[in-house]
MDTraj code that builds the backbone (N, CA, C; nanometers):
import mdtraj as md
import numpy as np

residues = "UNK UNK UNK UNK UNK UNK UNK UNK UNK UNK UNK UNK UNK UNK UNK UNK UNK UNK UNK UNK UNK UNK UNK UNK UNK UNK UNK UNK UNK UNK UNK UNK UNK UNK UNK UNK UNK UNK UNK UNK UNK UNK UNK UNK UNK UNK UNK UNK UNK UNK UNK UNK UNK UNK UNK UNK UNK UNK UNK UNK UNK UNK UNK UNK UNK UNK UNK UNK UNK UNK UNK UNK UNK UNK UNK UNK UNK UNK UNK UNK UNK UNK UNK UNK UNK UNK UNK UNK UNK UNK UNK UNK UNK UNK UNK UNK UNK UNK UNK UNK UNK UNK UNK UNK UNK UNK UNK UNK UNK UNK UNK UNK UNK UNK UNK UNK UNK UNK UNK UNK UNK UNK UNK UNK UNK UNK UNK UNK UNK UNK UNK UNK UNK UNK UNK UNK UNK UNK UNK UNK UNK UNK UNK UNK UNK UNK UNK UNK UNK UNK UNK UNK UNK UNK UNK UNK UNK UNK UNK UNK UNK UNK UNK UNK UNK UNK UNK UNK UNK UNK UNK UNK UNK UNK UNK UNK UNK UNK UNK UNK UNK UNK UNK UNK UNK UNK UNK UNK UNK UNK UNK UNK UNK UNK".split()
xyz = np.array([
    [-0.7266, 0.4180, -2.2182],
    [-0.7588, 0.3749, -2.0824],
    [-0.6932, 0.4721, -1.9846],
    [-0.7944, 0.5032, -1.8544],
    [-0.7151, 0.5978, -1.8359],
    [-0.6290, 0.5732, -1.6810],
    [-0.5352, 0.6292, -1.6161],
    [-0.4452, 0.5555, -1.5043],
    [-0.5516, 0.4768, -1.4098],
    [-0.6697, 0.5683, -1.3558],
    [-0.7084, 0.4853, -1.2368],
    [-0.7686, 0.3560, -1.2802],
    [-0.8344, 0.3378, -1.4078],
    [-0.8819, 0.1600, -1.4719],
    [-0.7202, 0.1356, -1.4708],
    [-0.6575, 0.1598, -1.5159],
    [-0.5550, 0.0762, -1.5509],
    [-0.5275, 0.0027, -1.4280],
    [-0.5199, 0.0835, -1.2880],
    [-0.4297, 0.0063, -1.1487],
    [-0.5208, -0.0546, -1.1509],
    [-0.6573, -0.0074, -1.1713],
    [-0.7435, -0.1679, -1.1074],
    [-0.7277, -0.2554, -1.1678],
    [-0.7154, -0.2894, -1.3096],
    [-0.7236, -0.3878, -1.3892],
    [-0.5679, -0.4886, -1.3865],
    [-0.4527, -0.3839, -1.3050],
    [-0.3461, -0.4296, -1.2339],
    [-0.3545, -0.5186, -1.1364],
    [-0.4706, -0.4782, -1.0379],
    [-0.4828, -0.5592, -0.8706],
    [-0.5285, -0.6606, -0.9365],
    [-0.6486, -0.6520, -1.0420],
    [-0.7074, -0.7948, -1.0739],
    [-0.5928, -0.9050, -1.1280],
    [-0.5119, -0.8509, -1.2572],
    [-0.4190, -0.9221, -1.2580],
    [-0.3676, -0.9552, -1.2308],
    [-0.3091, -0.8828, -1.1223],
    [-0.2243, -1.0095, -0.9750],
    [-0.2457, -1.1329, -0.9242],
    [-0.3814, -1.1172, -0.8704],
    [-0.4771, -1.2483, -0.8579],
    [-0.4661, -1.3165, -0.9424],
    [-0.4584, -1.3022, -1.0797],
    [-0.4809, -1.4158, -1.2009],
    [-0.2988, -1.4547, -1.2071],
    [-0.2248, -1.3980, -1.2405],
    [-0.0562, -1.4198, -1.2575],
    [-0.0868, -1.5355, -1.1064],
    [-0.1286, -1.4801, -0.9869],
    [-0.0746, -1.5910, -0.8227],
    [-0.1581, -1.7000, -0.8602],
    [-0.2972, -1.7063, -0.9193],
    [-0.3900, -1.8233, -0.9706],
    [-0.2954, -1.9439, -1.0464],
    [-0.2281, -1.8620, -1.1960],
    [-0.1807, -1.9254, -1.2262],
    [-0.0430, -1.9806, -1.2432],
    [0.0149, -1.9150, -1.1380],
    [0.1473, -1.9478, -1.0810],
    [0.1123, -2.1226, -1.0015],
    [0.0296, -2.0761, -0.9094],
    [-0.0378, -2.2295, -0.8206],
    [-0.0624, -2.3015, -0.9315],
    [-0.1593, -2.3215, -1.0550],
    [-0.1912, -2.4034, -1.1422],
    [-0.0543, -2.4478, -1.2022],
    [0.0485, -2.4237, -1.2273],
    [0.1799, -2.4229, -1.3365],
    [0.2611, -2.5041, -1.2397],
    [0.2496, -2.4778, -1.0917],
    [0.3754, -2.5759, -1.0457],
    [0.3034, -2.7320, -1.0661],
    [0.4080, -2.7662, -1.0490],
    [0.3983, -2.9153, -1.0530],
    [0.3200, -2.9734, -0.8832],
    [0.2661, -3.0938, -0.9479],
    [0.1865, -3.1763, -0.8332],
    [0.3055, -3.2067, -0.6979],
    [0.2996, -3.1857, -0.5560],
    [0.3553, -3.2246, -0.4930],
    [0.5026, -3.1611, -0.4631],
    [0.4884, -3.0419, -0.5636],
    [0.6199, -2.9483, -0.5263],
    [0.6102, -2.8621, -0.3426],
    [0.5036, -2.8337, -0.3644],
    [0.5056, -2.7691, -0.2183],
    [0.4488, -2.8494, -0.1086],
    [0.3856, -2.9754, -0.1484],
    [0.3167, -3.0691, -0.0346],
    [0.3399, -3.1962, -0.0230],
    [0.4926, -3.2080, -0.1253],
    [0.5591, -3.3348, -0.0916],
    [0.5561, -3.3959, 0.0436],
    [0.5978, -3.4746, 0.0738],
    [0.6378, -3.5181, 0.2304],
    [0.7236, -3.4997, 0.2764],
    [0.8321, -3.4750, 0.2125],
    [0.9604, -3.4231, 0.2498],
    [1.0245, -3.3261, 0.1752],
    [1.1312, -3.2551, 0.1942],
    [1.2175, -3.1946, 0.1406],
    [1.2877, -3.2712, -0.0177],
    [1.3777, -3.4022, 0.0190],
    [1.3759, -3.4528, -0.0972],
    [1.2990, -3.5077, -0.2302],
    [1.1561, -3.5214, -0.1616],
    [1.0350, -3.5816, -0.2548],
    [1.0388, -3.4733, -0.3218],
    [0.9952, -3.3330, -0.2557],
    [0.9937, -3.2145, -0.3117],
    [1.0460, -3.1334, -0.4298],
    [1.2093, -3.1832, -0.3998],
    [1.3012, -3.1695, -0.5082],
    [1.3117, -3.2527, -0.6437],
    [1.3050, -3.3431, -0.6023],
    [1.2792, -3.4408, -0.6533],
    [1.1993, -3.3931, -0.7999],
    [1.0591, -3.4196, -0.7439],
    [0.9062, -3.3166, -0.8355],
    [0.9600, -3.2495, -0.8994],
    [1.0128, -3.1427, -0.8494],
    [1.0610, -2.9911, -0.9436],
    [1.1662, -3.0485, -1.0453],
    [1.2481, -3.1158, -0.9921],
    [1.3508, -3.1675, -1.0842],
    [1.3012, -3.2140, -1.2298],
    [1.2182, -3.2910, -1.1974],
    [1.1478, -3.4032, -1.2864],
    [1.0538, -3.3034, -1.4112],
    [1.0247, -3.1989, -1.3219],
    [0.9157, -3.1302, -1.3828],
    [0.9796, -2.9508, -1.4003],
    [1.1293, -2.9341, -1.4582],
    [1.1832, -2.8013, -1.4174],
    [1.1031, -2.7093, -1.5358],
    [1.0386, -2.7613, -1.6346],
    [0.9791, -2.6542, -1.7026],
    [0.8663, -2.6001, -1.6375],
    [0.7899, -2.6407, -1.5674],
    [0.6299, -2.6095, -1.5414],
    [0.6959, -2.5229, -1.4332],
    [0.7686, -2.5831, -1.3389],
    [0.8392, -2.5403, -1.2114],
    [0.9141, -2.3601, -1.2746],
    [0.9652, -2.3282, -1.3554],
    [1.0204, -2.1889, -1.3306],
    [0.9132, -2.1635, -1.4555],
    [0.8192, -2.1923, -1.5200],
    [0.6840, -2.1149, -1.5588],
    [0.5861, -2.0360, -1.4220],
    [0.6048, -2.1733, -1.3192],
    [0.5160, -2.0812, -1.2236],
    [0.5951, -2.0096, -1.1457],
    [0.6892, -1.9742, -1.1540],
    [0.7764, -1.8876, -1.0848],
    [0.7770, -1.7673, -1.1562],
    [0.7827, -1.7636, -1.2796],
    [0.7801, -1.6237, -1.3386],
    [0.6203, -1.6038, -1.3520],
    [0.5103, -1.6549, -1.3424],
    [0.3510, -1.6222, -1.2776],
    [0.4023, -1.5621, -1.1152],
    [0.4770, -1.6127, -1.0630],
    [0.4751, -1.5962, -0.9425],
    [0.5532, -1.4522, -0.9429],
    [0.6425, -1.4335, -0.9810],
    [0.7004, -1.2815, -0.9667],
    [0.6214, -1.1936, -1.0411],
    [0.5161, -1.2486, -1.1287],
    [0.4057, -1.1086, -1.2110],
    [0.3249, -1.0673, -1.1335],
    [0.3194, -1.2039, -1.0319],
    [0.2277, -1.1421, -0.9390],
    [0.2798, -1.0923, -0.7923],
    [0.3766, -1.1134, -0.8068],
    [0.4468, -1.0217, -0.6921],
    [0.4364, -0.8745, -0.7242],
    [0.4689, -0.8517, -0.8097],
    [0.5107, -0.7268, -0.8848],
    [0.4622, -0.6280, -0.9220],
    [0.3141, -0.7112, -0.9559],
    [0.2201, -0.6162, -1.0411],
    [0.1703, -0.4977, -0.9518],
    [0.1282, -0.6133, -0.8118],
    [0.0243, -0.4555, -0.7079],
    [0.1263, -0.3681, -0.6798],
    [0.2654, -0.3528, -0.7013],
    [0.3715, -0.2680, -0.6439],
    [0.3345, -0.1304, -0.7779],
    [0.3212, -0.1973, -0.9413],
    [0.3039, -0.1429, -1.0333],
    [0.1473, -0.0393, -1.0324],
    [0.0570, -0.1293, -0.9923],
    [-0.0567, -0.0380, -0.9780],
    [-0.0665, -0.0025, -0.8349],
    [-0.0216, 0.0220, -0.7575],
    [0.0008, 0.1361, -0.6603],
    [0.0555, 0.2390, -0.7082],
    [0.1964, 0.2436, -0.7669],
    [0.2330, 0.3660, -0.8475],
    [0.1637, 0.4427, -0.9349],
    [0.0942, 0.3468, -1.0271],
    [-0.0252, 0.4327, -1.1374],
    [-0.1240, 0.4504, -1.0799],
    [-0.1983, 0.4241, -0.9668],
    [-0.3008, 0.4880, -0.8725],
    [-0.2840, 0.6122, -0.8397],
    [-0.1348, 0.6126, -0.7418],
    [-0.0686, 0.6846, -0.7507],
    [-0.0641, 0.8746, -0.8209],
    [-0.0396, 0.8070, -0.9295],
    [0.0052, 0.9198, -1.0107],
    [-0.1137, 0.9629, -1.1015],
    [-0.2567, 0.8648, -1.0780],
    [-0.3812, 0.8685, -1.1633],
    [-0.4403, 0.9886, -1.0571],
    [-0.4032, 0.9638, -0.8889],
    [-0.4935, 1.0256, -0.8316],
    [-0.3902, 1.1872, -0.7948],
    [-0.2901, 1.1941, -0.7662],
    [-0.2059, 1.2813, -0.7381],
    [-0.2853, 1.3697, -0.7116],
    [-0.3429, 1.4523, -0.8205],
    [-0.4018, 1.6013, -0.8329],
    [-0.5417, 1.5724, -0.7704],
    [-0.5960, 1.5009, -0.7043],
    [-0.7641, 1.5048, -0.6778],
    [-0.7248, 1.4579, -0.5219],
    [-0.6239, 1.4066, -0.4801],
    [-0.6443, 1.3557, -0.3282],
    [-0.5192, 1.3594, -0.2620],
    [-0.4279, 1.4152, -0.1225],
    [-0.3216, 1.4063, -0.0543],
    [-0.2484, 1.2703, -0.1226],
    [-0.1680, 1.3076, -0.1700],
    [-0.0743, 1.1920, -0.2030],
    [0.0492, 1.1159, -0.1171],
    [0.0370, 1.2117, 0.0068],
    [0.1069, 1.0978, 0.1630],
    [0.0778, 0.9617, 0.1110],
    [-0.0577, 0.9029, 0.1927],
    [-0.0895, 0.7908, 0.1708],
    [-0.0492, 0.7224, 0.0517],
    [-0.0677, 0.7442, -0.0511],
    [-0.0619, 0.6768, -0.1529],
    [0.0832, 0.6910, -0.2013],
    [0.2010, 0.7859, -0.1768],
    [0.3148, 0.7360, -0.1789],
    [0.3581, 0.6409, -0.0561],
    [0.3213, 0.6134, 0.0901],
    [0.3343, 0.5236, 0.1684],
    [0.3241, 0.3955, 0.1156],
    [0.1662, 0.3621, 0.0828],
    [0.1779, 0.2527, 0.0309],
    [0.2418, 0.2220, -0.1031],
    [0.2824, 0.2796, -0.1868],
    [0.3874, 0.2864, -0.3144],
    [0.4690, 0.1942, -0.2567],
    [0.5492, 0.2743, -0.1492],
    [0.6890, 0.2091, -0.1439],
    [0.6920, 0.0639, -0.0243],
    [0.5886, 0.0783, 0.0271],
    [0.5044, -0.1041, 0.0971],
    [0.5358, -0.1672, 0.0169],
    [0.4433, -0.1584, -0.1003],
    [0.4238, -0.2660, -0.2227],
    [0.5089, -0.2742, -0.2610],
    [0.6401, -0.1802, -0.2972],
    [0.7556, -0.1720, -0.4260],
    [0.8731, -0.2811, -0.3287],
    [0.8747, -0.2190, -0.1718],
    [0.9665, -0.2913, -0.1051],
    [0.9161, -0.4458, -0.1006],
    [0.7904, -0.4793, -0.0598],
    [0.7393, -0.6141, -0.0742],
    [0.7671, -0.6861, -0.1996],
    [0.7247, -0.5756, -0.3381],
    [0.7617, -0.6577, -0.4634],
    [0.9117, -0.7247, -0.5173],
    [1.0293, -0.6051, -0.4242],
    [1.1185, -0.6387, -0.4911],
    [1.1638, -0.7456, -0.3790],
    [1.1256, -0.7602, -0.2815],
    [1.2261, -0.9075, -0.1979],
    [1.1056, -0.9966, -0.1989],
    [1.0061, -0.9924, -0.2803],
    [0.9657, -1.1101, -0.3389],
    [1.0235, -1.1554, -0.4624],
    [1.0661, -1.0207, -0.5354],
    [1.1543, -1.0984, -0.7025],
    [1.2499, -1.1766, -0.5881],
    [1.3323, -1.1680, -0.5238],
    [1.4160, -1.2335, -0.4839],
    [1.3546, -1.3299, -0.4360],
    [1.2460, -1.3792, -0.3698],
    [1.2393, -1.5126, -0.3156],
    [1.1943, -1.6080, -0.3942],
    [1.1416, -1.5093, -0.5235],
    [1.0522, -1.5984, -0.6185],
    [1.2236, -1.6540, -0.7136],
    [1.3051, -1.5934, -0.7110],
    [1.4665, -1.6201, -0.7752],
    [1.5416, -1.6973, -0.6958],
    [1.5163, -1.7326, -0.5942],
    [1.5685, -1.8342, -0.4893],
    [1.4816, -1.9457, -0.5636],
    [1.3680, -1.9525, -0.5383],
    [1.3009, -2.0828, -0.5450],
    [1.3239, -2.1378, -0.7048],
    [1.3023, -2.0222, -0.7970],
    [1.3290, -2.1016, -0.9520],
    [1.4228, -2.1619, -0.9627],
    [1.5612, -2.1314, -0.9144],
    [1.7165, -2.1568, -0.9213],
    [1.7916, -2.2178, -0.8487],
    [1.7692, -2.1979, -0.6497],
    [1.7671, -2.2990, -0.6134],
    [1.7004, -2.3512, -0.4837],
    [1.5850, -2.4377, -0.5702],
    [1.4796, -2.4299, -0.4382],
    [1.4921, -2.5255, -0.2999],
    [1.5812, -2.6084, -0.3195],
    [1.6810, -2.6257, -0.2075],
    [1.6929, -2.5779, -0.0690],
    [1.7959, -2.4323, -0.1011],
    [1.8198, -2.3281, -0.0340],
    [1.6590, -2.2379, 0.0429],
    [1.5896, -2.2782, -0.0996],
    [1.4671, -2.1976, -0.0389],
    [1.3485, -2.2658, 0.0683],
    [1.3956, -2.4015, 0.0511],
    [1.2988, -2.4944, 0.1392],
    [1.3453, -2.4882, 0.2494],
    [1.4963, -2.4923, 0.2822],
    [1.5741, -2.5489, 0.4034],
    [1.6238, -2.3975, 0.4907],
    [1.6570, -2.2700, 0.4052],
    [1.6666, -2.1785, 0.4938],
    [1.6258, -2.0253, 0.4533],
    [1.6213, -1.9244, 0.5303],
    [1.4913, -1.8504, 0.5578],
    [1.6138, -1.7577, 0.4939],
    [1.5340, -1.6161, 0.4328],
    [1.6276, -1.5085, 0.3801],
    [1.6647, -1.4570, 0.5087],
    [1.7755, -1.3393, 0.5182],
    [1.8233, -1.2537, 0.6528],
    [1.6827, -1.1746, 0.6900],
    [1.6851, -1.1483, 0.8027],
    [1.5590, -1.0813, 0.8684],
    [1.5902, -0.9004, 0.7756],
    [1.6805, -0.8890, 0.7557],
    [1.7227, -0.7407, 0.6872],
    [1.6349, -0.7671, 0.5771],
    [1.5780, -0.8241, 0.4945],
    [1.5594, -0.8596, 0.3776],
    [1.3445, -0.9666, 0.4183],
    [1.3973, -1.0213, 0.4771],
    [1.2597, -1.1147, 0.5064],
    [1.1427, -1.0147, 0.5849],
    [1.1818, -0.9461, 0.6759],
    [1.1229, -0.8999, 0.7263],
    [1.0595, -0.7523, 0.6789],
    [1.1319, -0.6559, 0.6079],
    [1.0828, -0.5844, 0.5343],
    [0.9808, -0.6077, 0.4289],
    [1.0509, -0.7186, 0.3463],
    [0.9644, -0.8072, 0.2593],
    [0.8320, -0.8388, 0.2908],
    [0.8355, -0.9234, 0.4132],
    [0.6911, -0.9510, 0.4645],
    [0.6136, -0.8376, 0.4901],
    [0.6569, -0.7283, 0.5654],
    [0.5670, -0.6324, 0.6275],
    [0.5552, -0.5161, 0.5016],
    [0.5919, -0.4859, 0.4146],
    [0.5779, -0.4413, 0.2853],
    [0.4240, -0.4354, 0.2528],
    [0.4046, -0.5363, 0.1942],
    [0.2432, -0.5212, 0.1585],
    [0.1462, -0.5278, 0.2586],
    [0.1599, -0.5729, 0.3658],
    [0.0832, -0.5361, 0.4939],
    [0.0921, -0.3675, 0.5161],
    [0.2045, -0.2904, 0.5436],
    [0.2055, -0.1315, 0.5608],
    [0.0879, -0.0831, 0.4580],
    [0.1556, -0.1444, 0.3071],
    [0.0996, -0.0970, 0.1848],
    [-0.0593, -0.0639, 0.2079],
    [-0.1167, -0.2062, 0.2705],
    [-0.2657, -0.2116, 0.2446],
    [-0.3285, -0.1331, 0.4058],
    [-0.2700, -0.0985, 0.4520],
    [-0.3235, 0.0024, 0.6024],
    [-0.2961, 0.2029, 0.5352],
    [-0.1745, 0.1658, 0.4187],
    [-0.2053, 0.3086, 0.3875],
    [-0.2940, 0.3435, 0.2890],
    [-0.2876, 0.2300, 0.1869],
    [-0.3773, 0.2604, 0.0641],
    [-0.5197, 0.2274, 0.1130],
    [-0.5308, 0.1774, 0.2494],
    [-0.6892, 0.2066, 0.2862],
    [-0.7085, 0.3239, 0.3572],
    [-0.6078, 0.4086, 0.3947],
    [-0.6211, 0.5351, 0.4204],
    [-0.6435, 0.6522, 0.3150],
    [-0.5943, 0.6237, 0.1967],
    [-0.5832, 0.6986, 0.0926],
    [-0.7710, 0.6962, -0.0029],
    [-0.7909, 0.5609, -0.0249],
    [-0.9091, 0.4912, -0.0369],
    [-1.0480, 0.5662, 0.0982],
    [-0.9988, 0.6061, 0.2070],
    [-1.0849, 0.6798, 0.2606],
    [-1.1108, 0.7974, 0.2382],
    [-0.9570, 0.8850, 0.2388],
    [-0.9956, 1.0319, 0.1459],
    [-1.0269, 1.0585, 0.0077],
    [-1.0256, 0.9122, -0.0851],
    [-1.0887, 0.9383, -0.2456],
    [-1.2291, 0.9472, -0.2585],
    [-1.2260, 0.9308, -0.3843],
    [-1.3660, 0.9220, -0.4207],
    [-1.4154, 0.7862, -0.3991],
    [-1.4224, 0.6837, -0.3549],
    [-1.4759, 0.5502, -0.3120],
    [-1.5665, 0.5349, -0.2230],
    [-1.6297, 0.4067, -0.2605],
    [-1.6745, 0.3583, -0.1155],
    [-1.5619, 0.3498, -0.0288],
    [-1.6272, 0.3993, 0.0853],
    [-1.5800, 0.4301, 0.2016],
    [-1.5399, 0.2788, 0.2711],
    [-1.6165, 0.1352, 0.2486],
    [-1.6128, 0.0338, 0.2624],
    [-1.4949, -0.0277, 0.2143],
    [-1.4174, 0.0355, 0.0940],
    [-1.3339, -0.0199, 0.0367],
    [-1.1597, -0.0516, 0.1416],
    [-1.1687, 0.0940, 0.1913],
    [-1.0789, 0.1767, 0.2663],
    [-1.0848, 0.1290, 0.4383],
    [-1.2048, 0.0512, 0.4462],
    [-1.1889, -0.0057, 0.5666],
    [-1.1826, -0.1393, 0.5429],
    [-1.1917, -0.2024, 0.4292],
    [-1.1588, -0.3250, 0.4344],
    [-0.9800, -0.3774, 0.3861],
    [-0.9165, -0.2484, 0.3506],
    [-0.8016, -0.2430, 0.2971],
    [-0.7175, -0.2484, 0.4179],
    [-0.7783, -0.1934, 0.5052],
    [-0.7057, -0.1764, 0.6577],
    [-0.7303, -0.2536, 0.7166],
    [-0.8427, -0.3642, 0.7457],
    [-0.8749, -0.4290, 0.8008],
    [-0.8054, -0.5376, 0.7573],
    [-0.7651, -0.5504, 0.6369],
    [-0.6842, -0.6960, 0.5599],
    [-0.5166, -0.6518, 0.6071],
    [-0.4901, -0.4963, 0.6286],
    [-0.3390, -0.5055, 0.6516],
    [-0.3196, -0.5463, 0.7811],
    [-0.4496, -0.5176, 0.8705],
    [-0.4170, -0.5492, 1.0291],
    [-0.4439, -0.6794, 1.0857],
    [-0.5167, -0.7650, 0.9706],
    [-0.5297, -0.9039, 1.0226],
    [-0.4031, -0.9851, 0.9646],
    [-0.3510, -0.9504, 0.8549],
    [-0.1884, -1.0002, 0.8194],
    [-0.0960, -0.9276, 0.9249],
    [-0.0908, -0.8490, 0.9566],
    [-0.0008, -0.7854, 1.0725],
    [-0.0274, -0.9331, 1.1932],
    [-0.1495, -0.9160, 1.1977],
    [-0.2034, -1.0263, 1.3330],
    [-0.1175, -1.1611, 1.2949],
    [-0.1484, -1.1977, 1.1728],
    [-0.0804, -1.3174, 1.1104],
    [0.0685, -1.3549, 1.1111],
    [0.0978, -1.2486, 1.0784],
    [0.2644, -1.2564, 1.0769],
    [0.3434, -1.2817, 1.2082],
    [0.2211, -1.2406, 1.2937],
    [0.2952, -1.2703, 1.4763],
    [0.3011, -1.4256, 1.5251],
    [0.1828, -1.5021, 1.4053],
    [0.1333, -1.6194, 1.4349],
    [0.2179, -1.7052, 1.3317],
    [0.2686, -1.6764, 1.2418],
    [0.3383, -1.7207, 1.1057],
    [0.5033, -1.7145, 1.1015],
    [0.4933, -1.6327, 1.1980],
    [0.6547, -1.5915, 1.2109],
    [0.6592, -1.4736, 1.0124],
    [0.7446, -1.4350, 1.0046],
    [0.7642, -1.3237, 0.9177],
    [0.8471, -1.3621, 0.7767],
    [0.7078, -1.4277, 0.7384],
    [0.7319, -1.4989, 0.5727],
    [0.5972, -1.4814, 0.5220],
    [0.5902, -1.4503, 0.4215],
    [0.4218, -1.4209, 0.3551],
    [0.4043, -1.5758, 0.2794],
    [0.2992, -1.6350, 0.3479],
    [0.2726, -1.7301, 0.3197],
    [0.1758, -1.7297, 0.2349],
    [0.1582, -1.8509, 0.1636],
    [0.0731, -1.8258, 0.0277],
    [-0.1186, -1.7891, 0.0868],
    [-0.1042, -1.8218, 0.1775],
    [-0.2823, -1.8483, 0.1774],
    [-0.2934, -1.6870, 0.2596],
    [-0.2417, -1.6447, 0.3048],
    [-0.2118, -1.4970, 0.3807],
    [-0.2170, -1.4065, 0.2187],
    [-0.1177, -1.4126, 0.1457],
    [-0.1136, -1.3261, -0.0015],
    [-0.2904, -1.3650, -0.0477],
    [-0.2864, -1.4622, -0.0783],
    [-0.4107, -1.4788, -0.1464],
    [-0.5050, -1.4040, -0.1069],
    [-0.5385, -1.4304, 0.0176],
    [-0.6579, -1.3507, 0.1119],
    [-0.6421, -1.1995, 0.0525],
    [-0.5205, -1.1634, 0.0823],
    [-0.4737, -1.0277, 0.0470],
    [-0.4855, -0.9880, -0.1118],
    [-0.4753, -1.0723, -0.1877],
    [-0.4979, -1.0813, -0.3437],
    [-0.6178, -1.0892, -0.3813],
    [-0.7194, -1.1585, -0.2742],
    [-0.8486, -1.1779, -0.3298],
    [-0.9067, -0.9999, -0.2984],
    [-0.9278, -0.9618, -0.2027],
    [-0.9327, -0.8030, -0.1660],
    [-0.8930, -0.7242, -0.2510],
    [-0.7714, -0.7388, -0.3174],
    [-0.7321, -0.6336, -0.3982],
    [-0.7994, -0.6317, -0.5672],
    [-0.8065, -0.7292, -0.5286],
    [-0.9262, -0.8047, -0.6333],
    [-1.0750, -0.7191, -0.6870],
    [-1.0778, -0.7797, -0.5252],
    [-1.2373, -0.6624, -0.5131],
    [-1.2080, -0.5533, -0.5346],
    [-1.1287, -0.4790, -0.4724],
    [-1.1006, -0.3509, -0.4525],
    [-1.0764, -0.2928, -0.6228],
    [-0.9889, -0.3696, -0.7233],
    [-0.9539, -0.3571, -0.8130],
    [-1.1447, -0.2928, -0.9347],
    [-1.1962, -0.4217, -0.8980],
    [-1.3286, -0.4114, -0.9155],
    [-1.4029, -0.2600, -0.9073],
    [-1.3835, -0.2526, -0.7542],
    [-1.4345, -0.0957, -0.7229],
    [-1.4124, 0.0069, -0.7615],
    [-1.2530, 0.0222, -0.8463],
    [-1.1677, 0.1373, -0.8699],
    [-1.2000, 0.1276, -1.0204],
    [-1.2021, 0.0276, -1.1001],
    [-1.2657, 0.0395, -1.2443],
    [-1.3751, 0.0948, -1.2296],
    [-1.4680, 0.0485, -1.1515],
    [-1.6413, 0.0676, -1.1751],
    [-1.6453, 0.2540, -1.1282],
    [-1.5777, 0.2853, -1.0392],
    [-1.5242, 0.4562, -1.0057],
    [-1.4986, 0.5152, -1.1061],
    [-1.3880, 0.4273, -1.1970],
    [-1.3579, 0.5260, -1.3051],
    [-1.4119, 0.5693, -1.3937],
    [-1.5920, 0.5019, -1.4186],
    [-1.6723, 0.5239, -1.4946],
    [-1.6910, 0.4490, -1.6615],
])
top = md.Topology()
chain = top.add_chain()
for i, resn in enumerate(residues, 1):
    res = top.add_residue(resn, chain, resSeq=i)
    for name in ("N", "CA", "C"):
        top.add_atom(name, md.element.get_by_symbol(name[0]), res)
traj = md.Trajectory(xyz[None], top)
């Protein structure tokens, strides 16, 4: 298989690891009524509860992984600016998501009731937003649809929009949106590779 199938078949897997991260938690962990109901759930249910947490950091993780092997698939055929930009989006997003996804397995408590330091949250959040405004720049000078590369930018600038409205935490239905795209996109970059 060769690097550029591989990242795509990476983006897709992301989507499936965040799919089944959501399927693995327990009922009423995130839409309890309260904070204690909440705990409560997870308590009751701590195996399913840090199963979908480690779904949840594969899928943090992975698009940071196939950005790099995109990366290094495309190096020699296209300016590799862009595509080291978004590298280190995704890598910074992936790694202060291992951390939030390690707050919540261990103690989700802490993670319901207070917010990481803005040194740390805020990089975090804007991470894969940068990521997907450069790798749709990079996606414009490859070999792709050209469609791909404006919808990559168009998804980093409507989460940019989001985050003003969300305050600066990547919320699950914001990733998803962003997961479902990379999705597609993942799609596009196999079917490229021939």
């Amino acid at each position: 298989m060769d690097l550029q199938r591989l990242a795509g078949w990476l983006l897709i897997l992301s989507f499936v690891f965040l799919a089944a991260g959501a399927m693995a938690a327990p009922p009423l962990a995130y839409r309890g009524p309260d904070i204690p109901s909440r705990l409560r759930v997870i308590q009751e249910n701590q195996g399913r509860w840090i199963l979908s947490k480690v779904f949840d950091g594969l899928a943090i993780f992975t698009p940071a992984v196939a950005m790099l092997v995109l990366m290094l698939a495309l190096r020699e055929q296209q300016p590799v600016l862009p595509l080291a930009l978004a590298t280190i989006g995704f890598w910074v997003s992936g790694l202060v998501g291992l951390v939030v996804v390690y707050r919540l397995a261990f103690d989700p408590e802490a993670s319901f009731t207070t917010s990481l330091p803005p040194i740390l949250d805020i990089p975090g959040s804007l991470g894969l937003t940068i990521g997907m405004l450069f790798v749709g720049w990079a996606y414009l000078q490859g070999a792709f649809p050209t469609w791909i590369g404006y919808l990559s930018i168009a998804a980093g600038i409507l989460s940019l929009g989001a985050y003003f409205f969300i305050g600066f935490s990547l919320a699950f239905y914001v990733a998803a949106i962003l997961y479902i795209i990379n999705t597609v996109i993942g799609i596009v970059i196999i079917r490229a590779s021939g």
